[in-house]
ZAMARGU-4260 file (C-alpha; in steps of 0.2 Angstrom, whole numbers, plus 5000, padded with zeros to 4 digits):
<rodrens>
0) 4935/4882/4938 | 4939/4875/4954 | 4949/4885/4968 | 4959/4883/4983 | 4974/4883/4992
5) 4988/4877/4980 | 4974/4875/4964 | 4985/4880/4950 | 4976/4890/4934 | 4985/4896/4917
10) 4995/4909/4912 | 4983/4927/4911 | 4997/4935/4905 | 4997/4946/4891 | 5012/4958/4883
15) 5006/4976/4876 | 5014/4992/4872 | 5009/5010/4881 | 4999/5018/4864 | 5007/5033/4870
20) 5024/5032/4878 | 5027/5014/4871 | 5032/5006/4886 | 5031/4986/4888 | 5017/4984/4899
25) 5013/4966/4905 | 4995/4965/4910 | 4999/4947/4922 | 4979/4945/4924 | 4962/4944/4916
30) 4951/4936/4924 | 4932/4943/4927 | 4936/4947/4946 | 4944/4960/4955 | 4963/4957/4957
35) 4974/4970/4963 | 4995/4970/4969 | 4999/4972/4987 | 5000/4989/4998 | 5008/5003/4984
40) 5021/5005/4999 | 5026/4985/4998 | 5035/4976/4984 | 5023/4965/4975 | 5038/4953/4969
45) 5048/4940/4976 | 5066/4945/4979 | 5073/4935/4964 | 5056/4943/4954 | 5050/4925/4949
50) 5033/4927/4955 | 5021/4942/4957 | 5009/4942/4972 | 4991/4950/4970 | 4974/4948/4979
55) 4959/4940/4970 | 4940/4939/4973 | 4941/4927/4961 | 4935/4914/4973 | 4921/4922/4980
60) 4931/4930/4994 | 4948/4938/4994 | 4962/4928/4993 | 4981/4930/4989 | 4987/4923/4975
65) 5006/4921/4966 | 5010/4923/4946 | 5026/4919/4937 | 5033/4933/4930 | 5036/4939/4918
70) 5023/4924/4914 | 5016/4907/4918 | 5005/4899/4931 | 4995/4906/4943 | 4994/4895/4959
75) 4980/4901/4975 | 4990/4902/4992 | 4976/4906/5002 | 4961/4898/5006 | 4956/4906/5021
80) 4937/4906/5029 | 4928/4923/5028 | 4945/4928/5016 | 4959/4940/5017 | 4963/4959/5022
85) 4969/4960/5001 | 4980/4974/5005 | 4988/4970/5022 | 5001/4957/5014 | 5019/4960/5016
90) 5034/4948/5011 | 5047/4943/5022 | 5065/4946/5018 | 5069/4933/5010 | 5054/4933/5001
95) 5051/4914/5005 | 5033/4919/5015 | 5019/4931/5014 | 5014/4939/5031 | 4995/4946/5030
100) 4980/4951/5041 | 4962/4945/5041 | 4950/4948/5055 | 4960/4950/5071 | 4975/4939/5067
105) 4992/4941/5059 | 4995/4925/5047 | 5011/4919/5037 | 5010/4908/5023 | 5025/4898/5016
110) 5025/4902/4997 | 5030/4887/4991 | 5025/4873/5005 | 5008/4885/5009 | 5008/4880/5026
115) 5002/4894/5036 | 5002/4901/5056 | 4994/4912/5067 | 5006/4927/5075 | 4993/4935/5084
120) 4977/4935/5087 | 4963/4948/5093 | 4948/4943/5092 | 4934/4954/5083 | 4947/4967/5077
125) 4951/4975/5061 | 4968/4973/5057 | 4978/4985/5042 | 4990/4982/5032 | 5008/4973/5040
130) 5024/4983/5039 | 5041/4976/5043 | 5054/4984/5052 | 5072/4986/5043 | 5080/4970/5051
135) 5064/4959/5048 | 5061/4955/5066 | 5044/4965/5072 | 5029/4969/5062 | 5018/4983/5063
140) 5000/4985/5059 | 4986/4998/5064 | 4970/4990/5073 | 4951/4994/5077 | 4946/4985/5093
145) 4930/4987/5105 | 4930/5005/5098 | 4948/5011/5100 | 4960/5013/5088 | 4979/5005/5091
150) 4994/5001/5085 | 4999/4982/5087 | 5017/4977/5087 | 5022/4959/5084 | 5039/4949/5081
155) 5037/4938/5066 | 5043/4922/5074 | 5027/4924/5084 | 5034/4925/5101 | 5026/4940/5109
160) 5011/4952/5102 | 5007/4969/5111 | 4997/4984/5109 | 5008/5000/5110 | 4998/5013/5110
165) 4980/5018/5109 | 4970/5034/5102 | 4952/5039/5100 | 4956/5045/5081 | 4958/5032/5067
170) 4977/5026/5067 | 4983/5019/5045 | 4996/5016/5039 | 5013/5013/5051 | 5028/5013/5044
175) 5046/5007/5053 | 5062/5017/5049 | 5069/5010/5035 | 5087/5009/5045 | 5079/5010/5062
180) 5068/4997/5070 | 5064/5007/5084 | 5057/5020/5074 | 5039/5018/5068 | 5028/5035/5057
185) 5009/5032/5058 | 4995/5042/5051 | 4983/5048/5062 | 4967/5052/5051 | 4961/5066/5046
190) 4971/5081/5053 | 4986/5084/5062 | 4992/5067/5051 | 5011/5064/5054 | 5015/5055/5069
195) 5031/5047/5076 | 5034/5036/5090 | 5044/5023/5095 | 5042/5003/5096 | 5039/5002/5113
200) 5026/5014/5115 | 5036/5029/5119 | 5038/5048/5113 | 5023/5048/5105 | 5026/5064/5097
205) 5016/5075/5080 | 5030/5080/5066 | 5018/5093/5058 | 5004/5101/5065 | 4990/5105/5053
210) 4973/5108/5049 | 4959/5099/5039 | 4961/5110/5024 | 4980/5107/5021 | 4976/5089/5014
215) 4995/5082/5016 | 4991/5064/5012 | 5001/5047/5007 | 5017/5049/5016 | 5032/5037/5016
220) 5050/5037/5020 | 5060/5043/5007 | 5072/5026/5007 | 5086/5028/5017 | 5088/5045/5018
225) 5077/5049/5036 | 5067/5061/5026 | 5049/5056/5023 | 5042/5061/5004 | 5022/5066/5005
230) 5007/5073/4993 | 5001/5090/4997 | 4984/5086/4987 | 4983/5092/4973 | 4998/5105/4972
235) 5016/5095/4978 | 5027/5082/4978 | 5037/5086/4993 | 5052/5081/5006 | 5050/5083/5026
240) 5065/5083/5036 | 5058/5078/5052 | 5075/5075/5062 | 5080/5092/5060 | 5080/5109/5070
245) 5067/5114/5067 | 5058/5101/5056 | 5057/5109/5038 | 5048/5107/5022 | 5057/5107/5003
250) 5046/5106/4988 | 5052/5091/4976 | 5039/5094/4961 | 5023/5105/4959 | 5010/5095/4949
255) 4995/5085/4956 | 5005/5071/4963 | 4993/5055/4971 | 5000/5040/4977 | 5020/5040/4979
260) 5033/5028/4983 | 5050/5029/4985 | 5065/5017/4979 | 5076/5012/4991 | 5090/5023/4989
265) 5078/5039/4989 | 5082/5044/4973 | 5068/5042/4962 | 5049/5043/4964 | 5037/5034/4956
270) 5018/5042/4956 | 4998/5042/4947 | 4991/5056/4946 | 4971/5061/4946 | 4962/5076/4942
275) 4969/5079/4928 | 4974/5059/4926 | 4992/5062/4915 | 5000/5045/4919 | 5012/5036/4928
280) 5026/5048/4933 | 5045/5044/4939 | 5053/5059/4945 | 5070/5062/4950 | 5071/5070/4968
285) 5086/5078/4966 | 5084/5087/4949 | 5064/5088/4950 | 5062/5083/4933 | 5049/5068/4928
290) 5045/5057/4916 | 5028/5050/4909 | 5029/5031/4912 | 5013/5025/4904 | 4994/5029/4906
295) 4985/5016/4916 | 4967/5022/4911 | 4960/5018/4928 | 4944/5026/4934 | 4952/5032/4948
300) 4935/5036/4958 | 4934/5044/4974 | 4923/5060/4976 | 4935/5067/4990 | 4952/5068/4977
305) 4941/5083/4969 | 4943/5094/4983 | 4958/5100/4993 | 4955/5096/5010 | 4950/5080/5019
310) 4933/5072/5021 | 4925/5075/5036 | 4911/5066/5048 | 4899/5073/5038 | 4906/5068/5021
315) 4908/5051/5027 | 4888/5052/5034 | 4885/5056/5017 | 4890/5044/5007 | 4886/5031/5019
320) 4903/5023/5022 | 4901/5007/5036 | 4906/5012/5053 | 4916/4995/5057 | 4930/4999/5040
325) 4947/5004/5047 | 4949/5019/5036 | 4948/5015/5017 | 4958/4998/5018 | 4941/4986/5020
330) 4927/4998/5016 | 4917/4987/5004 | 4910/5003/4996 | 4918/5020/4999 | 4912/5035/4986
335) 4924/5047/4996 | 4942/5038/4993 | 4937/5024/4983 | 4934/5013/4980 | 4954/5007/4980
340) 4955/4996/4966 | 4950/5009/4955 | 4967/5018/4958 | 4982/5013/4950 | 4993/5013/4966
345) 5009/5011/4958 | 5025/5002/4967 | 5041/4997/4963 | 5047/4979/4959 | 5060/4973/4969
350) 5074/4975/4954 | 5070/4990/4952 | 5067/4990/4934 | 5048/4988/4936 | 5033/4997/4940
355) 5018/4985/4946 | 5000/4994/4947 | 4983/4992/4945 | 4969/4998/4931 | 4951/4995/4927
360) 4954/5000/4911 | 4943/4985/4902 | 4928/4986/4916 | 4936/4976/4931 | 4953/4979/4942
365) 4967/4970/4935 | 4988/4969/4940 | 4999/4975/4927 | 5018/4980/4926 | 5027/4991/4916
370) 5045/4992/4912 | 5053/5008/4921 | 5063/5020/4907 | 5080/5025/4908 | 5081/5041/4919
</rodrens>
């Protein structure tokens, strides 16, 4: 089978019911390569959800591709040299291009003409995943360069690229404010984790000081509500109000909640879980209950998600992780948070209705997407 930027293939798509909750489940590929959706924190779909964008090694090196959805073609957008950062890619607003990382530069690809063009460039860095802020104008992503740690900022029509700040502790994961594009929440990894700081650099400041052996983990803003939801592994789901005084803490759910997302309004939670695995769960945030969406079967490896505290040097030293990965996002082989195809990283469409992740269930990664219930 030939590849390349705009090859087309057949349909992978394949319709089959949850054999315990009955849900529709759409497993959208098949082929014998790793394929996975996009950050669990991103929208996989296209605004008007006519095409589905996953990550494929398919090719012999990662590359994102775009599926019709429900069904249909499968068409390669990127042919890059070297491949892809598979988790960095973010659409635009409009949903009319996919903005992405691969070492040192910020690309966007038109989706349907596939030309492509360089934001920014660093040369030799490691680049995570984009983030956009509310009114579509800058982009964030976290960086590893000449043995620092940054965060980069960059405005999407390309005119200016900066670094705005600069630690000696691993920097993942930057979110903007969903209604505030000055605002930006990092991770800094391990412990104390919550960061915020402003777009320009300023008021870097920590929301929560902990230690290593409160493993809060996976963070994200709780839609619009200026509340951020995060894990406290294994025990909570739960709400911090960070523009508060003082800051506090509210308990949404007490089960072993992994990765979470939010929808946009804040209302509802969709989740996996590990250790014991017990499904996809969509809980509401304002009466705590949940609701077992479907049970991905994933293998969900990672030796760290057995303990409640985070991995440390040593850890690391252990299982021999490679020093140049920028946290979990690129390590080719990670037995302590990964690897994170294994995990089902669910996330939400962007209708709302459905719920795209990721299982190994039949030996190798594949996307799938389940219809959300009533609730």
């Amino acid at each position: 089978m030939s590849y390349g930027k705009g090859s087309t293939h057949l349909s992978e798509a394949q319709e089959l019911r949850d054999d315990r909750t009955g849900a529709l489940v759409i497993r959208l590929t098949s082929h014998n390569s790793i394929n996975h959706h996009l950050y669990p924190l991103t929208c996989s779909t296209t605004p008007d959800m006519g095409w589905v964008i996953f990550s494929s090694n398919r090719s012999g090196e990662w590359q994102f591709f775009k599926t019709k959805f429900p069904e249909g073609e499968i068409v390669q957008i990127t042919d890059l040299p070297g491949g892809v950062h598979g988790y960095s890619g973010h659409l635009t607003r409009d949903g009319h291009e996919l903005i992405y990382t691969a070492k040192g530069q910020v690309r966007v690809v038109d989706l349907e003409t596939l030309d492509e063009r360089t934001l920014a460039f660093w040369e030799g860095a490691s680049l995570g995943e984009v983030n956009l802020s509310p009114g579509g104008m800058w982009l964030v992503t976290a960086m590893k360069w000449k043995g620092k740690n940054y965060l980069a900022l960059t405005k999407t029509d390309g005119a200016k690229a900066e670094l705005i700040f600069e630690c000696d502790r691993t920097i993942i994961h930057p979110q903007f404010h969903p209604s505030d594009d000055t605002l930006i929440e990092y991770a800094q990894d391990p412990a104390p984790r919550i960061w915020l700081i402003r777009r320009d650099g300023r008021d870097n400041a920590c929301l929560y000081e902990h230690r290593n052996e409160e493993f809060i983990v996976h963070e994200t803003w709780l839609g619009t509500t200026g509340d951020l939801a995060l894990v406290h592994w294994p025990f909570a789901l739960k709400r911090f109000s960070p523009f508060t005084s003082p800051s506090s803490f509210a308990t949404i759910a007490k089960f072993n909640v992994w990765h979470i997302a939010s929808n946009r309004s804040g209302t509802k939670i969709i989740c996996d879980t590990n250790h014991p695995d017990v499904g996809i769960q969509l809980v509401d945030v304002a009466t705590r209950e949940r609701k077992t969406v479907c049970h991905p079967k994933a293998s969900c490896r990672g030796s760290q998600w057995r303990q409640s505290r985070y991995a440390t040097k040593e850890d690391f030293e252990r299982a021999g992780r490679e020093e140049w990965a920028l946290s979990w996002m690129e390590a080719k082989t990670d037995t302590i948070y990964g690897p994170q195809w294994t995990h089902p990283h669910p996330s939400w469409s962007a209708d709302e209705h459905w719920c795209l992740y990721d299982s190994d269930l039949g030996g190798v990664t594949q996307v799938y997407a389940v219809r959300l219930p009533d609730f």
